[in-house]
N, C-alpha and C positions, 0 to 999 in steps of 0.2 A: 655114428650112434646118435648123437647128437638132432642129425635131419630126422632122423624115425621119429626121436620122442618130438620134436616139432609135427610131426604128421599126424602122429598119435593124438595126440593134443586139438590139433586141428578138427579131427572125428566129431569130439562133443564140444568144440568151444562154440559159447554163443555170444555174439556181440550185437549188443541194444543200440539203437540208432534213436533219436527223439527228437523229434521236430512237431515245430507246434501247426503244420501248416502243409498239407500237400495238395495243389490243387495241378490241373492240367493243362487250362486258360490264366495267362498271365503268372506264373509260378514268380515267385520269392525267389532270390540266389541261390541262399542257404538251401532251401528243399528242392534243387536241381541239383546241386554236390551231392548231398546224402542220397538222393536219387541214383547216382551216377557209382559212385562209393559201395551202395549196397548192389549194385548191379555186377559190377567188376570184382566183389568178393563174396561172391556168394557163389562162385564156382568154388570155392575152399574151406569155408565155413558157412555156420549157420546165421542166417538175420534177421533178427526181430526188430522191426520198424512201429514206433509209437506215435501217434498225430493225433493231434486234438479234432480238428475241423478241415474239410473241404474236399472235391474228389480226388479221390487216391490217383498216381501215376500207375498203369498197368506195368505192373512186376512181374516180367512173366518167367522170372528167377524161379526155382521149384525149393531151393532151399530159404527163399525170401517170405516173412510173412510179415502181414500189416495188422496192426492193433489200434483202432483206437478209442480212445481214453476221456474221460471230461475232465475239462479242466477247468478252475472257477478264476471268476473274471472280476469278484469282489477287491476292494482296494486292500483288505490285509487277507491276503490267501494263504500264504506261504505253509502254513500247517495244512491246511487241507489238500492244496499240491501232494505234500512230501505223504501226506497219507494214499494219494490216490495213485500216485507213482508209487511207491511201495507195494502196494495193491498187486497191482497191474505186474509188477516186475518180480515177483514174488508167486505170480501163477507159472514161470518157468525159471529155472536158475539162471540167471544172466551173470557173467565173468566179465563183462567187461561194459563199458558205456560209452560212448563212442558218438561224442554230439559238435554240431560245426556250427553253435551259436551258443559261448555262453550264459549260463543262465544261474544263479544262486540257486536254486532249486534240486540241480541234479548235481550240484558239487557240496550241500548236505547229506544231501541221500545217499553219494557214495560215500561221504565219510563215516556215517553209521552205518550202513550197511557193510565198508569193507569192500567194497566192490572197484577194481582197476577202472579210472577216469581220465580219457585221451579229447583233449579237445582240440579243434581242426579252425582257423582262420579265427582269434579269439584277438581282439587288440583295442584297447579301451580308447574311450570318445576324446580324451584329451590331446592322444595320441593324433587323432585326425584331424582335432582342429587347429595343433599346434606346428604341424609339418604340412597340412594340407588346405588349412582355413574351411573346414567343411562348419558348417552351422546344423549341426542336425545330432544329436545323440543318437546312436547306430544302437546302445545296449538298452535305451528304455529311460523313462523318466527316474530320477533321484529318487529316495524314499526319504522322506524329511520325521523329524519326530514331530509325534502327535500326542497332547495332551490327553491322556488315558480319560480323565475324570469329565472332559467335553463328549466322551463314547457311551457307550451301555458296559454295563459288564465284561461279558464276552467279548465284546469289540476293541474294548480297553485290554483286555489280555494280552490279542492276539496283536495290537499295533503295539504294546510294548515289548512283546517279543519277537515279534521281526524286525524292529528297531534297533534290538541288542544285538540279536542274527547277524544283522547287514552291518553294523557300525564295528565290534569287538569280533565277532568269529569269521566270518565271509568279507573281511577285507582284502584288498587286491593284491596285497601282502601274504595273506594266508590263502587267498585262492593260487599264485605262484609257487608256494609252498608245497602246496597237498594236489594240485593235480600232476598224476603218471608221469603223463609224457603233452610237450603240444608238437602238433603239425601246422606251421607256419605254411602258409599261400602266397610266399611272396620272402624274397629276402631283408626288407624294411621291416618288418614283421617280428622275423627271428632275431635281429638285431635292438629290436623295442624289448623282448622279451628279457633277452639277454642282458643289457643293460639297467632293468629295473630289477636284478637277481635272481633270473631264471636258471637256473643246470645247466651249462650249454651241453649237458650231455644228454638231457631228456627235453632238447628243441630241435628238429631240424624242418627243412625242408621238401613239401612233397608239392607237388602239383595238382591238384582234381583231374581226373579222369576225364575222355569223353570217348561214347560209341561210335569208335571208327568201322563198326558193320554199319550200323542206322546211316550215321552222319561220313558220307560217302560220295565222291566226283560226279557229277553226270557225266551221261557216256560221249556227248558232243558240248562245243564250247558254247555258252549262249549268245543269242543270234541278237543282242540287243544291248540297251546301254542302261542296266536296271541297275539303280544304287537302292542297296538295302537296310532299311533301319528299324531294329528290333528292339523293344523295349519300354519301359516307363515313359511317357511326354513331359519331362518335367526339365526343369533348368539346370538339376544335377544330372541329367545324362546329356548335357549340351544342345536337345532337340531344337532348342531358338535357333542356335547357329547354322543347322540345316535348314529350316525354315528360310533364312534371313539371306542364305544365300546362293538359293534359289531361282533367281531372277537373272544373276551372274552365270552360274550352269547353264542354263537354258539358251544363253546367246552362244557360249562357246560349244556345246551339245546339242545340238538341234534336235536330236531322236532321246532326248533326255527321260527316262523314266525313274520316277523314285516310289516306289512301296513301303509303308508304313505297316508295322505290326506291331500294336500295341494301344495303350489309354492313358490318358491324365489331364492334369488341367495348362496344358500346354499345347491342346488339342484348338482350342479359341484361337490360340494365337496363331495358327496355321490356317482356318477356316475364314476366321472374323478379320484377321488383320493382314496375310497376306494374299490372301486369295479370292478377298473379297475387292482389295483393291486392284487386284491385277486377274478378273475374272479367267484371263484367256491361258494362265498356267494352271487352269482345275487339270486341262487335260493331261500333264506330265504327274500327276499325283494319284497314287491309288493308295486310299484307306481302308485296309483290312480289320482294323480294330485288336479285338483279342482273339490270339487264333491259337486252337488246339495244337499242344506241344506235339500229337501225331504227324500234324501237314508240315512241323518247320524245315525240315531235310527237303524236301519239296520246295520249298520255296528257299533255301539256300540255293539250289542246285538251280534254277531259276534268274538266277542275280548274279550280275556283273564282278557287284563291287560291295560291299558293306561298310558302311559308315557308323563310327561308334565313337562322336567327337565329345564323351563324358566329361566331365571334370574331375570327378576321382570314381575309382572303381576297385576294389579290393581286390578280383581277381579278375570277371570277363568273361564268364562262360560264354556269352554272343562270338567275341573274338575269336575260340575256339574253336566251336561247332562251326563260324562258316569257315576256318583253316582247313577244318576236316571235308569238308567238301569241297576243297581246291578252291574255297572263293579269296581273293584279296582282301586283306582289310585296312581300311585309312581308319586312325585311331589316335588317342592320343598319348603324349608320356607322362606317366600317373601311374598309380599305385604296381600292381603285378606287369600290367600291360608292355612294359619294355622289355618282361624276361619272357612273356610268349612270342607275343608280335616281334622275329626278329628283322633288321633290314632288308633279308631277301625273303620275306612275307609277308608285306605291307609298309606301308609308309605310315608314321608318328609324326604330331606335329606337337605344339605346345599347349594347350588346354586353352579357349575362348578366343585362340589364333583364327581366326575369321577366314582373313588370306589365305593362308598357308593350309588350311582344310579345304577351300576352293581348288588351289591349286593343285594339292594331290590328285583329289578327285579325279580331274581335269587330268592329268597326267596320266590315270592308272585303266582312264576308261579311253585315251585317243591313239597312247601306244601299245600296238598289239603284240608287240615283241616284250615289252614288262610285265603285259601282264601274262603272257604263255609263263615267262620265269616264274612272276610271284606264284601262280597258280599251279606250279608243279611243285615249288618248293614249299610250299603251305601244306600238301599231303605228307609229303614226305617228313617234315619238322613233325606235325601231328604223331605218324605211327612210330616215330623213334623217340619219342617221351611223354604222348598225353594217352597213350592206348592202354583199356584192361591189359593185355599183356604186359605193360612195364610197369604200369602204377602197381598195380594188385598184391606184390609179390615185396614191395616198399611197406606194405600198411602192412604186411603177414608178417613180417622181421617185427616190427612195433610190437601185434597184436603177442607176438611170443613172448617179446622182451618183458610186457608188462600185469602179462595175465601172472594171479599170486596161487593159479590150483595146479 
């Protein structure tokens, strides 16, 4: 009885997805989850996806629709948000909201509204910088108080009431409190939550999904010694240290080829600094830039090896997707990555480990018996825990547990 009225349920549940940001050159993390998330359940329910700016990912879901929405960029917004998402969410019943970055905004709006709030990969900045030494606030700049009577009227309103908002109602205390349920991306994660007073009954963990049709084996081995690096150019995804050891590669791999997909300002220091000094490694380097998230299964399927020598990484979709197409990947141990990456699916090394990311490399592209292993067991790990069929059916238990119609 029990499975019916869950199916039943299922018929008219609608779950909001809300992400500020969907584009399809160089995507954000957060809006490749939600991506992935609404793809994978919207064989079962219905999904309304909200974004503020950029081109949409083509959803070619039949129960998936995209909305979006303006959202204002002044420095005391927060009313006008909670008005315009009201708005917006409020042209169709939504039951449930369902966001994987968060944000004060939607965890107001559900509490006035009443509306079930599940957040997915949510773990404050202190957290990162005190277990991982990250320098970077992941949730946004502080909101500091601001002397009303230095503003206009109006401006003075609305920063003494976002002020009060974020200090006495929306503290991290009361966001713990009042949101459903979280889904933790990692078991550091759910142990942070846990610790700071979360339910250990309304935190577990679930994994992001990845399309094991799309992101799939090519049909022969590649005929060459391509290392692949996907992603942001900057010094918290480690790109120096592929850069830097480069030089090293090239004598031990003579047919060394490395592919670049991506932008940042770590791009000079590949150009200006090593390859200008050492003209005659242009030819082991090919810079594709930002490349629509249509070609990357292509160019997984293309590449040897993938290298993702991060410094921390919340979860790793790169990791992933090239699992999913039988590619190996050298990475490092950091944040999720040692509960995907397991030993017989690539090699981990220690994060800024120079060596020892040489050395895999070198290891994973000269023996061709490792890497037939790693590249069999990389599919197979894929479709036995990161596939729409297993995740799907993990979020649909949630979405039951915690819809309140």
């Amino acid at each position: 009885m029990a499975r019916n009225v869950a199916e039943w349920r299922r018929e008219w549940m609608r779950v909001a997805y809300v992400h500020w940001a969907f584009t399809d050159v160089d995507p954000i993390g957060e809006g490749i989850i939600t991506y992935e998330f609404a793809q994978a359940l919207s064989r079962f329910i219905d999904i309304e996806v909200y974004y503020q700016r950029g081109r949409i990912f083509q959803l070619d879901a039949p129960r998936v629709k995209m909305h979006r929405f303006r959202w204002y960029e002044r420095k005391y917004s927060l009313p006008f948000n909670l008005y315009t998402l009201t708005k917006v969410i409020f042209s169709k019943p939504i039951h449930i909201i369902h966001q994987f970055q968060y944000t004060k905004n939607l965890l107001t709006l559900s509490t006035f509204l009443d509306i079930s709030y599940i957040v997915s990969g949510f773990l404050p900045y202190k957290f990162y910088k005190k277990i991982h030494g990250i320098d970077k606030n992941i949730l946004g700049t502080n909101l500091e108080k601001v002397e009303s009577k230095k503003l206009g009227i109006i401006d003075g309103i609305l920063a003494r009431l976002e002020y009060r908002l974020n200090k006495y109602i929306l503290s991290d205390e009361f966001f713990l409190s009042r949101v459903d349920y979280f889904i933790a991306h990692h078991n550091d994660m759910m142990k942070w939550l846990i610790m700071n007073g979360c339910n250990k009954d309304k935190v577990t963990v679930i994994y992001p999904p990845v399309n094991t049709d799309k992101f799939k084996p090519a049909e022969s081995e590649p005929k060459n010694n391509r290392v692949l690096f996907v992603g942001r150019l900057d010094r918290h995804k480690g790109f120096h240290l592929l850069c830097d050891i480069l030089p090293e590669l090239v004598k031990e791999v003579p047919d060394l080829e490395v592919t670049i997909c991506g932008d940042g300002p770590l791009r000079s220091h590949l150009f200006d600094n090593i390859l200008k000094k050492r003209p005659d490694l242009r030819r082991y380097v090919r810079h594709l830039g930002m490349v629509d998230r249509a070609f990357l299964p292509t160019i997984y399927k293309e590449a040897r090896l993938v290298c993702n020598p991060t410094y921390y990484e919340s979860f790793g979709m790169v990791n992933l997707e090239a699992m999913s197409c039988g590619v190996p990947v050298v990475s490092t141990r950091t944040g999720a990555i040692p509960e995907i990456v397991k030993e017989d699916c690539g090699i981990l090394v220690e994060p800024g480990d120079r060596f020892a990311l040489k050395e895999a490399i070198i290891k994973v592209l000269l023996d061709e018996r490792l890497w037939w292993k790693l590249s069999n067991n990389c599919r197979r790990h894929v479709l036995n825990n990161f596939s729409y069929e297993v995740v799907a059916p993990k979020i649909l238990k949630i979405y039951d547990k915690v819809c309140r119609v």
